[in-house]
N, C-alpha and C positions, 0 to 999 in steps of 0.2 A: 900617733901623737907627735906634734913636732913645739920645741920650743920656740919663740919668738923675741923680739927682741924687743919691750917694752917704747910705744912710741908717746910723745907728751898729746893731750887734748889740742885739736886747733880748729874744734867748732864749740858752739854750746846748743847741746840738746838739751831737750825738755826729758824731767824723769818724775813720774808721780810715785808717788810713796805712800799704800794702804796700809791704816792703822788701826786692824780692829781690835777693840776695845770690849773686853766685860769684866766688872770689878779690879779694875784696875786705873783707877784715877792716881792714886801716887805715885805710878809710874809715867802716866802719861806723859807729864812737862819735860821728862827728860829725853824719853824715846822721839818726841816731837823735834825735840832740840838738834838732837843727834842727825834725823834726816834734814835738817835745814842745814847744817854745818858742812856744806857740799859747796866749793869754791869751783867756778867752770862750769856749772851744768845751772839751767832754771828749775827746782823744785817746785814741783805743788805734793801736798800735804794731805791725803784723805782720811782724817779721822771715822769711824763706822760704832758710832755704839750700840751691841747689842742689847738695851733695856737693862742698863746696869744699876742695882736697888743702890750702890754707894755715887760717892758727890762724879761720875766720870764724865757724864755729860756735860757739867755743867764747866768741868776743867777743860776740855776740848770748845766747849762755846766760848773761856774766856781765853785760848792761844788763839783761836780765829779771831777773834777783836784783835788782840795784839799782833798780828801779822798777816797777811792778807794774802799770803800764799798757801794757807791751811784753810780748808772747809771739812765743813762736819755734816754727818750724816746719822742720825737718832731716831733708831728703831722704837716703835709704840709698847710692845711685845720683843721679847725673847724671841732669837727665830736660829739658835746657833750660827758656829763659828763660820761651816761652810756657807752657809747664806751671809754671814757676815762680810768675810771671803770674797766673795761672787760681786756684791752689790758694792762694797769700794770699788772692785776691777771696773766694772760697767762705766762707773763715774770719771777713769783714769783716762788723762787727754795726753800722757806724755809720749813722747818715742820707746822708752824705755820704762820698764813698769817694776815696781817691787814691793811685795808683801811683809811687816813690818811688826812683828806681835807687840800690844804695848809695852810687855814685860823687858821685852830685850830690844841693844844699842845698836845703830851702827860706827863705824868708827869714823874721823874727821876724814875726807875727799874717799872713803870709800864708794860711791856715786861716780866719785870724777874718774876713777881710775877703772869701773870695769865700764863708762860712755866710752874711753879711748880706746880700749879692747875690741869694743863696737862698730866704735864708728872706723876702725882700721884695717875690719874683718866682716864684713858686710854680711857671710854666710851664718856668720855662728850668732843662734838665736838665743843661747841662756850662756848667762856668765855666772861664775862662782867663785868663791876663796876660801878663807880658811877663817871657821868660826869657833870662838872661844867660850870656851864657856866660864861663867865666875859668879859669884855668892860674892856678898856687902858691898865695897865698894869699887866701882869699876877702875879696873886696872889703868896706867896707861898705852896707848898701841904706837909702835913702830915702823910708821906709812912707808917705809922704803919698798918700793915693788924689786925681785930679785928677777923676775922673766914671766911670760906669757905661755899657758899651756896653749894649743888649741887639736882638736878634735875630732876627725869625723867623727859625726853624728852615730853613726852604727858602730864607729870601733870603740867610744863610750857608752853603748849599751853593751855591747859584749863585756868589757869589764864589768859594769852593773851587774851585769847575769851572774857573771865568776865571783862577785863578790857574795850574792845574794841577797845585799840589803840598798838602799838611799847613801850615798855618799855626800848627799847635801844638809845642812843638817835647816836652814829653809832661811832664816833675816839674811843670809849674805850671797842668796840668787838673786838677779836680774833678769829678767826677761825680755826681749824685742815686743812690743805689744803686739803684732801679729800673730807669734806664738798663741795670744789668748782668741784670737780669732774662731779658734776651732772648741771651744769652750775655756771658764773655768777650771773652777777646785769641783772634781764630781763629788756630789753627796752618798753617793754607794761607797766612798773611802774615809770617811770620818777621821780615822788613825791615821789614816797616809795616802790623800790627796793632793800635798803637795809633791810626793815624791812620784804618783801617777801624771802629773803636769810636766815635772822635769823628763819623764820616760818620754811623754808627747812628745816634746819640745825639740828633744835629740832625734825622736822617726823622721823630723822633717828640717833639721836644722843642724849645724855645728855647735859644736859645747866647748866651750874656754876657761880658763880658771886664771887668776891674777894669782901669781906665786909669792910671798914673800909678807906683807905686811896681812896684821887680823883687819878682815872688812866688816867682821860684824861678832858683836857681844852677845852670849845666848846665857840671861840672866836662868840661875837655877836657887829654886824656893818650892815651899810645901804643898802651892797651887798648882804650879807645873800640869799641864796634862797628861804628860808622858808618867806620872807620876803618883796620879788620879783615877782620871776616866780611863786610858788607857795602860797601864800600870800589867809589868810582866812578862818576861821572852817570848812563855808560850805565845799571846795575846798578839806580841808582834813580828811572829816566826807566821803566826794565821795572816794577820793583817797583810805583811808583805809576799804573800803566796798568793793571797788574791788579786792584791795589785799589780804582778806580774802574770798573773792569768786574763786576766780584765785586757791590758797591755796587748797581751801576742795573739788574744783571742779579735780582739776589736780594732787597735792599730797599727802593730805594725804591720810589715807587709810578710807575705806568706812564708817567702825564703829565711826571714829573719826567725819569722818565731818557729821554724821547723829547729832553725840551729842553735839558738837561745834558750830555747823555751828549757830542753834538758839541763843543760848548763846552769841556768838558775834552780830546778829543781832539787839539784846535787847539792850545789851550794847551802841552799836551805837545809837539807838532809843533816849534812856533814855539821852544820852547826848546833841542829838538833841535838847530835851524838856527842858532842863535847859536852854541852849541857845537861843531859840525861847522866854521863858519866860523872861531872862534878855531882849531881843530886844524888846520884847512888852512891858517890864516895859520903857525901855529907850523911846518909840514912834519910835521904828522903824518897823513899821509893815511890811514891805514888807520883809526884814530880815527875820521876827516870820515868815512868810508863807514860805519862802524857808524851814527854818529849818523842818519846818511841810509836805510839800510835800519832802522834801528826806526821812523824817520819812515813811509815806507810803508807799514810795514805797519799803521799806526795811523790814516794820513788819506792815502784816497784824491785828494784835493784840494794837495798835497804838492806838487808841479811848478809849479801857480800862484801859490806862496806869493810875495813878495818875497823874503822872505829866503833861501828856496833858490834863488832866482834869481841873488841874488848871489852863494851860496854856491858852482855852478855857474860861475858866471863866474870868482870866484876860482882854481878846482880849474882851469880853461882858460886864465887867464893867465898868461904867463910871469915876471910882475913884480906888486907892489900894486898895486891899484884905485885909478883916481884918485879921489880925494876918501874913499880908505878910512880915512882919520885922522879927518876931522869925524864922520864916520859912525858908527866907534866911541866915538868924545867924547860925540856923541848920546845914543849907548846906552848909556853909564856914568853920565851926568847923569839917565836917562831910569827907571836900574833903583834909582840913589840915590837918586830920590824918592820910588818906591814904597816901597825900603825905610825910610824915613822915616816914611812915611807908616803903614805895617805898623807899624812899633814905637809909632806914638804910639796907633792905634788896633785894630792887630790884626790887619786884614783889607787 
């Protein structure tokens, strides 16, 4: 990774911004607004309603009246999000492409600052920042850029791996529209298709991150998906096992997923075993065993770990583990700092 030195726009690209939409008309006007508020770049606007039973389509028909850089697109039937997804992409004419859920913002020239990212690094195909999440009313954002991540492409999948999970969390990616060249969002990922796209993206391209100001608001409420349909560790310890399988199985290239492929297995493993350990601290045993048989069947190595060793001792003692207080303190200082660390730089 090497930092960069932020440089100002001095073209104007085209950036289409897909907005699909299901029950979620009261959010629309604003999320619509949000990606017009792009100073430097031409927008267009692709609203996608999925067959929404409340007023959504009919809000997306009346911003298209009112501005001519929004078109809509109103599905007969329900056809889900990934065909949602898909069928904005198709429509998108920009240089630069980005997916937009109605629920959440992006922030004001967040557009203009990861086009200059772009257009000043010709190689790196998906740009990212740093997205916030908030409940009622949207905060204000702090556009000051503090520096430029940028990436090989394979040395940001290796972190990916070592993390084990999506670092992006999806309104504040951009993508070079050729990136979609080689597909969408696949419908084999429901739970996490976007983070299978961002995987693509980096096999064949540089990945960059804008350092310093929020690019994008990730509104959080009771509809939530994450929170829904897909709703649960276990659920998304599965989800992202597959899409890192999917991944090394189908694109990258040989050398990559010989050397990745582990590295993320562990990854997943090890998270498994924190989480089995809090469920067995809490008395939720049946919880601790899920976590433990997904662990199996993902890393044969699984028995050696420390952490299911503790885990394991836990599930066998009749009382707390001595010293299981420092041990957790450890590990909450241990996972604050990455996460500190992740928000100021991404990875």
């Amino acid at each position: 990774m090497r930092f960069r030195r932020p440089r100002p726009l001095r073209s104007t690209p085209t950036v289409s911004v897909v907005v699909p939409c299901y029950r979620y008309g009261r959010y629309l006007p604003a999320a619509v607004a949000s990606a017009l508020d792009q100073p430097g770049v031409e927008v267009e606007v692709i609203v996608v309603d999925d067959a929404s039973p409340d007023d959504s389509a009919e809000v997306a028909r009346a911003l298209a009246a009112a501005d001519p850089r929004v078109r809509v697109l109103v599905h007969e039937q329900n056809r889900g999000h990934i065909q949602t997804y898909n069928d904005g992409l198709a429509l998108a004419e920009g240089e630069y492409v980005s997916l937009l859920s109605a629920d959440d913002l992006l922030t004001p020239g967040s557009l203009t600052r990861a086009a200059a990212l772009f257009e000043a690094h010709p190689g790196v195909g998906l740009v990212y920042g740093y997205a916030r999440s908030f409940t009622g009313e949207v905060p204000v954002a702090v556009p000051r850029v503090r520096s430029w991540s940028v990436y090989a492409g394979r040395e940001w999948l290796d972190l990916t791996a070592r993390r084990g999970r999506c670092l992006i969390s999806s309104p504040e990616a951009v993508v070079r529209r050729e990136v979609l060249a080689g597909g969408g969002y696949d419908a084999r990922l429901p739970h996490s298709a976007d983070f299978a796209l961002w995987l693509r993206a980096a096999a064949h391209w540089d990945v960059a991150r804008v350092n310093g100001p929020i690019q994008a608001w990730y509104r959080v409420h009771d509809a939530n998906m994450h929170l829904t349909t897909y709703a649960g560790w276990l659920t998304d310890l599965v989800e992202r096992r597959r899409t890192f399988d999917l991944f090394f199985a189908e694109v990258a290239d040989p050398s990559t997923a010989r050397a990745q492929q582990p590295i993320a297995q562990r990854a997943l493993c090890r998270e498994a075993a924190r989480r089995a350990l809090a469920a067995r601290r809490d008395d939720r045993p049946a919880e601790a065993d899920a976590y433990r048989a997904f662990a199996r069947s993902v890393c044969s190595t699984t028995e050696r770990d420390l952490s299911w060793r503790l885990e394991a001792l836990l599930a066998r003692s009749a009382g707390p583990l001595p010293g299981g207080a420092a041990l957790r303190a450890a590990g909450r200082a241990g996972r604050h700092l990455r996460w500190r660390y992740e928000r100021r730089y991404g990875t």
